[in-house]
N, C-alpha and C positions, 0 to 999 in steps of 0.2 A: 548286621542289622538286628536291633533287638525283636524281642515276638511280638511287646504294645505296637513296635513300628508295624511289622505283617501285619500285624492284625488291623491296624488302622488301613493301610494301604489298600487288602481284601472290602475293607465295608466300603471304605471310597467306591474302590472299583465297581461293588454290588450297587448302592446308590445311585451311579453313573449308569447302571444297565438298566434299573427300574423305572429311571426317567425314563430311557428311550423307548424302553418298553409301554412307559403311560402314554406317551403322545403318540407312538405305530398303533394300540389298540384301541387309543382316543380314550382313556380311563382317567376321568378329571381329579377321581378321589384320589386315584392312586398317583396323578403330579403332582395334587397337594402334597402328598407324604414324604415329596422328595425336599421343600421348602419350610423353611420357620415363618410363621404366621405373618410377622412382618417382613420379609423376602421382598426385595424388590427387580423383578427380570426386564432384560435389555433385548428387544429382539430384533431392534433397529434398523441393523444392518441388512438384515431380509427383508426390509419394508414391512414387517407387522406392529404388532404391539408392543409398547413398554410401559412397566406398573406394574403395580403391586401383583400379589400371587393371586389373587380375587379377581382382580382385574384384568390379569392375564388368562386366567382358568375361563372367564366368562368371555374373552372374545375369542377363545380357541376352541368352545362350544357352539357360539354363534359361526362362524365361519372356517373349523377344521372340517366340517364334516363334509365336504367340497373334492377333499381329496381323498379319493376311493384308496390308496392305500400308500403307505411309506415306512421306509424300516432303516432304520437307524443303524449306523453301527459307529460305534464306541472308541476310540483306539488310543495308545499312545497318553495313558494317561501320568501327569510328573505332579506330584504332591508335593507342596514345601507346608510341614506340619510342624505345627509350635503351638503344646499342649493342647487346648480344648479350639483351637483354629487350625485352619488350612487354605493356603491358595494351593487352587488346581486349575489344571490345563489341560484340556484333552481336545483329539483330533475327532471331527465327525463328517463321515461317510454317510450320505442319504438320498437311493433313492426313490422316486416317489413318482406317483401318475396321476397327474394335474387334471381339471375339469377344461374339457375340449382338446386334449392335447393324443393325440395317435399313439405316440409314444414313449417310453419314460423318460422324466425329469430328473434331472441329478446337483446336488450340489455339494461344499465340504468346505469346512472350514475346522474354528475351534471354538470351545468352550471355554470360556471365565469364571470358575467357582468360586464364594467365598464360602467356605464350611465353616460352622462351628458343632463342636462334641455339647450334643442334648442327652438329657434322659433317656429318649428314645433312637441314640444314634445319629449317627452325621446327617446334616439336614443345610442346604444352602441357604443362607440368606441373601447372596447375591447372584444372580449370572449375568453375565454378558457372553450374546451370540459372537461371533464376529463370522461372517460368512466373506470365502475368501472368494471362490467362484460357483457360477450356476451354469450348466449346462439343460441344453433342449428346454428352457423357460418358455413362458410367454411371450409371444413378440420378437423370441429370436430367430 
């Protein structure tokens, strides 16, 4: 493996933590940072949101602040890179303590990245959630 490949690999992976880091501390600027302006996210599969980064930032201000706390964790990430693009894949562990719920919520699935290499570093322009199961939800 060459060093451009490490090194691309390392900033993916960093990328991947700063989202998860943006949406457990609820920091909107800093999920901006992980998107290109035109980005369009898929969050479908969990019944929330999909649209644009704006649109998605604005309904995850209106309605994350619900969930007193969730923490991501990352895993398992496989990058197919071809020069200034990337599909990525990665596994996500999350869990989280919902509004009315006794005890924690858990779910996991994967992420669908489509990267491309900006001026300011890898930045997605796409994801898709795809949430595989949820545990202790609502209504289970």
């Amino acid at each position: 493996m060459d060093d451009r490949r490490v090194g691309d690999e390392l900033d993916i992976a960093a990328l991947l933590h700063r989202y998860a880091r943006a949406v457990d501390t609820k920091d909107w600027e800093l999920y901006r940072s992980v998107f290109t302006d035109d980005a369009h996210i898929d969050y479908s599969s969990a019944g929330a949101v999909v649209g644009s980064r704006d649109e998605v930032v604005d309904w995850f201000a209106a309605n994350f602040g619900v969930i007193a706390w969730s923490l991501h964790h990352i895993t398992n990430i496989e990058s197919d890179i071809s020069g200034d693009s990337a599909q990525v894949r990665a596994m996500f562990y999350n869990p989280m303590q919902l509004p009315g719920m006794t005890e924690p919520s858990f779910c996991g699935g994967y992420y669908h990245h489509e990267l491309v290499r900006t001026p300011d570093g890898w930045r997605s322009r796409r994801l898709r959630e795809e949430n595989v199961w949820f545990a202790n939800g609502p209504g289970q």
